[in-house]
C-alpha positions as CSV (number, residue, x, y, z in Angstrom):
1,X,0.0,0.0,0.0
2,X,1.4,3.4,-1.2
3,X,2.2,5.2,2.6
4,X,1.3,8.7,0.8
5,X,-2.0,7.4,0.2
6,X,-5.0,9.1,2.5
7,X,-5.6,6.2,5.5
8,X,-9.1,6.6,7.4
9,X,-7.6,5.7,11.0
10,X,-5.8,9.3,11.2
11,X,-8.4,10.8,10.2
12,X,-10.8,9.6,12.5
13,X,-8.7,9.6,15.4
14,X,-7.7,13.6,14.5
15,X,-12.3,13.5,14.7
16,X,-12.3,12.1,18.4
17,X,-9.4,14.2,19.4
18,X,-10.9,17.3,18.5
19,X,-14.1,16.2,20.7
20,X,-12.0,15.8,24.0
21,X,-10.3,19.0,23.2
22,X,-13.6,21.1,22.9
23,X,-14.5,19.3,25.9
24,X,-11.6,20.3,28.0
25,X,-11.5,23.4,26.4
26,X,-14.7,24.7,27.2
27,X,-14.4,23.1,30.6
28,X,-11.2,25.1,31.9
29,X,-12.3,28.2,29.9
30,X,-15.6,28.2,32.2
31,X,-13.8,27.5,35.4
32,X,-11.5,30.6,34.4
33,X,-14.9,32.4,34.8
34,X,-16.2,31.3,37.5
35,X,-17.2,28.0,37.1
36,X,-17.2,24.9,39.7
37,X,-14.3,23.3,39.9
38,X,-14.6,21.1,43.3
39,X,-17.6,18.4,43.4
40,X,-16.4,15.1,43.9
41,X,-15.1,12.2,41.7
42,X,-16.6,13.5,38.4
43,X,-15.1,17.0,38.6
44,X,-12.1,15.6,40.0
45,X,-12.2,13.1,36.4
46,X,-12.7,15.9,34.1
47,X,-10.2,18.6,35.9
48,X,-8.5,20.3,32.6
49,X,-5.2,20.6,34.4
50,X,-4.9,17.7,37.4
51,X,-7.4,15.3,36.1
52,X,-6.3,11.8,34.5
53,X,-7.8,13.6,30.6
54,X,-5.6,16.5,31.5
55,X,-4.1,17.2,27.9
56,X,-4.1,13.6,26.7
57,X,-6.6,14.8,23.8
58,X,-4.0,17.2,23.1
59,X,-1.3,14.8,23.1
60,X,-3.3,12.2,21.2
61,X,-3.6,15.0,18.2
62,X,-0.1,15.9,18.3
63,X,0.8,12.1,17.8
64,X,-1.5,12.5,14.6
65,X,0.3,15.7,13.3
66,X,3.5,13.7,13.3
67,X,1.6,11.0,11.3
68,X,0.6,13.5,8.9
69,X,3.8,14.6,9.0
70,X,4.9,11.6,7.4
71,X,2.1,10.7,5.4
72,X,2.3,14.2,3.4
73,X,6.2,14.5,2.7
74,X,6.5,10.4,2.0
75,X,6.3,11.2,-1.9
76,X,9.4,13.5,-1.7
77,X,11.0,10.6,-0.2
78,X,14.9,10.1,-2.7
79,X,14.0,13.5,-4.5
80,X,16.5,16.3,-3.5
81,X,13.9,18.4,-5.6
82,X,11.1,17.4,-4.1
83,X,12.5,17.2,-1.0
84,X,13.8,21.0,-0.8
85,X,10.0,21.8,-2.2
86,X,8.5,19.9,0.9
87,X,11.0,21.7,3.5
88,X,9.8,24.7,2.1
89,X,6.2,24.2,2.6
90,X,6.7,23.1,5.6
91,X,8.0,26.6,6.9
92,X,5.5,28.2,5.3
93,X,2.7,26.2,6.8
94,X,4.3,26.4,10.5
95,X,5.5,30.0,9.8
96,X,1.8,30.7,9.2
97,X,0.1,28.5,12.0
98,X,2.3,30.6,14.5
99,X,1.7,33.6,13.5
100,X,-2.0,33.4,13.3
101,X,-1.8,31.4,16.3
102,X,-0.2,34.7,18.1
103,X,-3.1,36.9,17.1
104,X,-5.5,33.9,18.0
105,X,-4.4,33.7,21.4
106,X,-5.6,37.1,21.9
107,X,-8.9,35.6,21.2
108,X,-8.9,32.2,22.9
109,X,-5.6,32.1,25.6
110,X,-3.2,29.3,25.6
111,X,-4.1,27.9,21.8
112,X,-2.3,25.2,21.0
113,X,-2.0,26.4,17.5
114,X,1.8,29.1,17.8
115,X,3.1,25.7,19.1
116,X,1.6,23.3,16.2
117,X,3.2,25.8,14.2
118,X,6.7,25.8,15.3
119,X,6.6,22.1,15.7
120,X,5.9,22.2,11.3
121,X,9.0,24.4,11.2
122,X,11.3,21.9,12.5
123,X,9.2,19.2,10.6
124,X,11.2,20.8,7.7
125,X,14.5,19.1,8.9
126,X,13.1,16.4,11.0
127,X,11.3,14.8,8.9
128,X,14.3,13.4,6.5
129,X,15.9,11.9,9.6
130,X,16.4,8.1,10.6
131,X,13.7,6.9,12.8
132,X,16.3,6.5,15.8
133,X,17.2,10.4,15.5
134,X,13.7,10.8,15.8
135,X,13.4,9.2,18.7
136,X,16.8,10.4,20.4
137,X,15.0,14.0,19.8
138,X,11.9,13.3,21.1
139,X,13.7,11.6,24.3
140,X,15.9,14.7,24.3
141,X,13.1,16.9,24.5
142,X,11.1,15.3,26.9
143,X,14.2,14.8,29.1
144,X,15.2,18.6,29.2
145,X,11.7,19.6,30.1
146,X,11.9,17.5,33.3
147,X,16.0,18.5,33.8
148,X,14.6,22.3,33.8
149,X,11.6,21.6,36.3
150,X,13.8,19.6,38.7
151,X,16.7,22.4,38.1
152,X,13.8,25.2,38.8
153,X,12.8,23.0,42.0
154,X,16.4,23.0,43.0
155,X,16.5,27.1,42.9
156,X,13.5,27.8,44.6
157,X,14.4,25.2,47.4
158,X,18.1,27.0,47.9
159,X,15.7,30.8,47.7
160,X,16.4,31.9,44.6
161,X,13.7,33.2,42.0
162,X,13.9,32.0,38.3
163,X,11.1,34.7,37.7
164,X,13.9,35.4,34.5
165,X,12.7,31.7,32.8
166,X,9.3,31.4,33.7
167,X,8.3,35.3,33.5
168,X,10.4,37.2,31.8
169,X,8.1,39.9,30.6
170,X,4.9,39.8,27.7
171,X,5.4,39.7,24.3
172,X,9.3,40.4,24.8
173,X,11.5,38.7,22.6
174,X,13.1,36.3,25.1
175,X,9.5,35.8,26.5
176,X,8.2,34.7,23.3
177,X,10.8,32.0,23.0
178,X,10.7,30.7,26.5
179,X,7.0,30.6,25.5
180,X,7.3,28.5,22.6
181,X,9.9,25.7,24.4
182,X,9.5,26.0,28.1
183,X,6.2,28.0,29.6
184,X,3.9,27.8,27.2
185,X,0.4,25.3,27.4
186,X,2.1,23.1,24.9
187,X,5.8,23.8,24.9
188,X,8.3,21.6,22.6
189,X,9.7,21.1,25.9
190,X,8.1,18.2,26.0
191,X,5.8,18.1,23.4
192,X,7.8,17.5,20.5
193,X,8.4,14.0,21.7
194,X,5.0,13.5,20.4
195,X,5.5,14.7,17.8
196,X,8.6,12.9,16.9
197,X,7.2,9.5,17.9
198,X,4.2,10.5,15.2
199,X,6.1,10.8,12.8
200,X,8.0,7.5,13.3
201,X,4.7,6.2,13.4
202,X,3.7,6.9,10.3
203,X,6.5,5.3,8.4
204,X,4.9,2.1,9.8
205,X,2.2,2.4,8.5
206,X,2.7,0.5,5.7
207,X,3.9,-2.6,7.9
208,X,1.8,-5.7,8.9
209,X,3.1,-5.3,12.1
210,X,2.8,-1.6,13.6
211,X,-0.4,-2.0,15.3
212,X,0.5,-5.0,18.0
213,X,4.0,-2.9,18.3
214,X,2.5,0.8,19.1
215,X,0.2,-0.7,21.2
216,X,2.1,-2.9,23.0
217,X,4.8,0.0,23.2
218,X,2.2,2.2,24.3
219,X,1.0,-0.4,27.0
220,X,4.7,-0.5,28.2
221,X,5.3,3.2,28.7
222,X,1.7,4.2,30.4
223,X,2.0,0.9,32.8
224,X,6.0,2.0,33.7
225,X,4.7,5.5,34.2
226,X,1.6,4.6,36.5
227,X,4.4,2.6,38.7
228,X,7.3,5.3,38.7
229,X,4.4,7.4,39.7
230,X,3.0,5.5,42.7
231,X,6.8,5.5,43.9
232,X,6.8,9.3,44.9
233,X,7.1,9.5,48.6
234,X,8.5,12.8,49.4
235,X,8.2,16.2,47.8
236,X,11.2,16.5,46.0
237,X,10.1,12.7,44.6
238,X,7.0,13.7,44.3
239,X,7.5,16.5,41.8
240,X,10.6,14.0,39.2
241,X,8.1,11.5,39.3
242,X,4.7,13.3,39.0
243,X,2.2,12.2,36.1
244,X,0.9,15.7,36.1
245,X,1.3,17.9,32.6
246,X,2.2,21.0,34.0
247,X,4.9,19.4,35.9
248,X,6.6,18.2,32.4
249,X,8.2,15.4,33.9
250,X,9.4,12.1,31.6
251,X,6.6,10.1,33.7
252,X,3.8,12.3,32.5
253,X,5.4,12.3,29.0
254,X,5.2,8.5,29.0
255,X,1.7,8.2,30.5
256,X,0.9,10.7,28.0
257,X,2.2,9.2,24.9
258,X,1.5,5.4,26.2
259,X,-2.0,6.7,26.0
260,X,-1.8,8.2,22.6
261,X,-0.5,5.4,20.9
262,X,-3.1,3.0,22.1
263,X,-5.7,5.5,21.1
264,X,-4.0,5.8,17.9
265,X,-3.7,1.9,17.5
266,X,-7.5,0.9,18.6
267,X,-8.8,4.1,16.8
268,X,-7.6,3.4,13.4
269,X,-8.1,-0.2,13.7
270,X,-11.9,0.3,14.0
271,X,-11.6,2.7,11.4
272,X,-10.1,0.3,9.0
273,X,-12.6,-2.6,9.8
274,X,-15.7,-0.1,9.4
275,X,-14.1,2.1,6.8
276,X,-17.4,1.3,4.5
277,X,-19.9,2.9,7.3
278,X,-21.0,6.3,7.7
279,X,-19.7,6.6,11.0
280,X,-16.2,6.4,9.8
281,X,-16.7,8.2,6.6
282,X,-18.4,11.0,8.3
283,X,-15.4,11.2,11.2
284,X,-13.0,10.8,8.4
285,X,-14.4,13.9,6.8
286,X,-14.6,16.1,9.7
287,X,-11.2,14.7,10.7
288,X,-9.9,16.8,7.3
289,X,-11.7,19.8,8.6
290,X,-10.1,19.7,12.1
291,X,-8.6,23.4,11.8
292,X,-11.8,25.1,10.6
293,X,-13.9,23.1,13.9
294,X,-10.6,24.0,15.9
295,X,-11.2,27.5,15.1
296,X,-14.4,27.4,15.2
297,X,-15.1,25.9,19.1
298,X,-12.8,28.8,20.4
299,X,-15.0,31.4,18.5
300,X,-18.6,30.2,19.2
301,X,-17.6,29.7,22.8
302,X,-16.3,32.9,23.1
303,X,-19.3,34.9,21.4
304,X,-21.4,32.9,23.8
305,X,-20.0,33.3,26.6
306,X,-18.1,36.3,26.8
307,X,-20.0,38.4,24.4
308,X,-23.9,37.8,24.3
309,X,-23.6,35.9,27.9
310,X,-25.8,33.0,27.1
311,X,-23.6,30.3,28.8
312,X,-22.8,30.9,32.4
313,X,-20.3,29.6,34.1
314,X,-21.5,26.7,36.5
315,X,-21.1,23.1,37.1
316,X,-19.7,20.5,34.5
317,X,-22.9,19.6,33.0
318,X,-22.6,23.1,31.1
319,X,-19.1,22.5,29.3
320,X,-20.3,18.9,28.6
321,X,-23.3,19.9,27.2
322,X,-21.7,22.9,24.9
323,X,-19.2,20.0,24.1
324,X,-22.1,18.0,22.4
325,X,-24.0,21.0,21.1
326,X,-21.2,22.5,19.4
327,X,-19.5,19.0,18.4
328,X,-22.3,17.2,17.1
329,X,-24.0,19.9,14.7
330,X,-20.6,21.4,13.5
331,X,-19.3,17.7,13.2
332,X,-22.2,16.8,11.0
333,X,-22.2,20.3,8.9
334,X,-18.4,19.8,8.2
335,X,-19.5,16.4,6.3
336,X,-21.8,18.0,4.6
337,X,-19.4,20.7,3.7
338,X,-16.2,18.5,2.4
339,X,-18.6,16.1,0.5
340,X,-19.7,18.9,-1.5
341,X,-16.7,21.5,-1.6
342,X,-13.8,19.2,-0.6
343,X,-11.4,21.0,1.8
344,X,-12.6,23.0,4.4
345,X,-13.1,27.1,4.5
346,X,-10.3,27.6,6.7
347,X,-8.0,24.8,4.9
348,X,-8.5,26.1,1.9
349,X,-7.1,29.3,2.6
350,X,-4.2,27.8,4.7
351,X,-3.4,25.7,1.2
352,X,-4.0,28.7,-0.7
353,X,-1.4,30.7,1.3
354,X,1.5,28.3,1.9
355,X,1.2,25.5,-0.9
């Protein structure tokens, strides 16, 4: 099977990503305004920052970026032509993402979308590279996030501020690159080992043998990190073993990813034996549309709630209904949309501009 050719199972698992991310989304947007946070197991369940969902949608749709990563450049594959073309585009497209993603966040706070944009920009070199300098990179990168945190805990411990790394100012220069790899919501500091492990991913595609492997490696690395985890016993153990995603430690980044890859594996599977139903034709649609329903969530929510003040802010049940009512009908008007025009509004113009 030709790897460049478009799979289903990425698709559909870019579909169900985008759900847990409007659902975590509008969840921690609400609590930023007001909304219960405290109730009991469920709250505790769906907490945007400390529960066991925290950012594992996220991480799940990075893992597919890396995958279409792959998927996208594997016909420039032993063509220095087409391979300087490709890097190119790449640039452009991450160039673009970041730069719109800067004026987003003014918009919607803490978009993931200045980060998916650098991480295309250094998909222009990465993604010519042997599968175990992928790997190495994504280990690297993962393994300085949790150096930095334990070096930060270190400082504060002996009294002195790092106030210099983790708030050096708005919109300064140095701020806006500590932002992209160390204090942003989704810093390459760690998150380009997704990333990295996507795109290794992909190239396997095309094997009989990928699925039992991701998901057994996935099983691997989320089982090791649940144990490492439960071994915490004092604070400073506590914080270099901590599963939590805004400690960036290599145990949340293995939970994390051990996570992803069985999503990824049991996702597309499904996808593949029910690729003739309109379930999966209709997720595999609006999994081609994911930037227009990306963009889309943040602004809806934030007419609604900010603007005409139809949604308050109050328990759980009101970010999980949103979730459906926004997910559901714009899910459902996006197939509509790319069986009659193809690409999406907002994809189209992101093609348009960058190739």
């Amino acid at each position: 099977m030709d790897l460049s050719a478009r799979k289903p199972g990425p698709d559909v698992v870019r579909a169900l990503a985008m759900a847990g991310v409007v659902m975590m989304n509008y969840h921690g947007y609400l609590i930023l305004r007001g909304a219960q946070r405290d109730g009991g197991a469920i709250y505790d369940f769906f907490d945007p920052w400390t529960g066991p969902l925290a950012t594992r949608f996220a991480a799940t749709f990075v893992l597919t970026a890396g995958v279409g990563v792959t998927l996208m450049t594997a016909s420039s594959v032993g063509d220095p032509r087409r391979t300087t073309e490709m890097r190119w585009r790449l640039v452009r497209r991450g160039i673009l993402l970041y730069a719109g993603g800067m004026l987003f966040d003014f918009i919607w706070s803490g978009t993931i979308l200045p980060f998916y944009g650098a991480m295309f920009v250094l998909a222009a070199v990465l993604f010519t590279l042997r599968a175990r300098w992928l790997l190495l990179i994504g280990f690297a990168a993962a393994l300085s996030a949790w150096l930095i945190r334990w070096w930060r805990f270190e400082r504060e411990l002996d009294g002195h501020s790092t106030a210099w790394l983790t708030n050096p100012g708005p919109r300064s220069p140095r701020g806006l690159v500590f932002d992209v790899f160390v204090n942003g919501t989704h810093p390459l500091l760690p998150w380009l080992a997704y990333f990295c492990v996507g795109i290794v991913l992909g190239r396997l595609l095309n094997t009989t043998w990928w699925r039992p492997a991701a998901a057994g490696a996935g099983f691997v690395s989320f089982a090791g990190a649940t144990l490492a985890n439960s071994a915490g016993d004092s604070r400073r153990t506590l914080l270099l073993l901590s599963d939590g995603p805004f400690d960036r430690g290599v145990v949340y980044v293995a939970s994390a990813l051990g996570t992803a890859l069985i999503a990824f594996t049991a996702i597309s599977w499904l996808a593949d034996e029910f690729a003739d139903t309109w379930v999966v034709d209709g997720l595999r649609r609006a999994g081609q549309m994911s930037l227009t329903i990306y963009l889309g969530h943040a602004l809806v929510f934030n007419l609604l709630v900010d603007w005409v003040d139809l949604i308050e802010p109050d328990e759980i049940a009101t970010a999980l209904v949103s979730t459906a009512a926004y997910w559901l009908p714009v899910t459902a008007l996006a197939v509509a949309y790319q069986k009659k025009y193809g690409r999406g509004p907002v994809e189209r113009i992101y093609r348009a501009l960058t190739g």
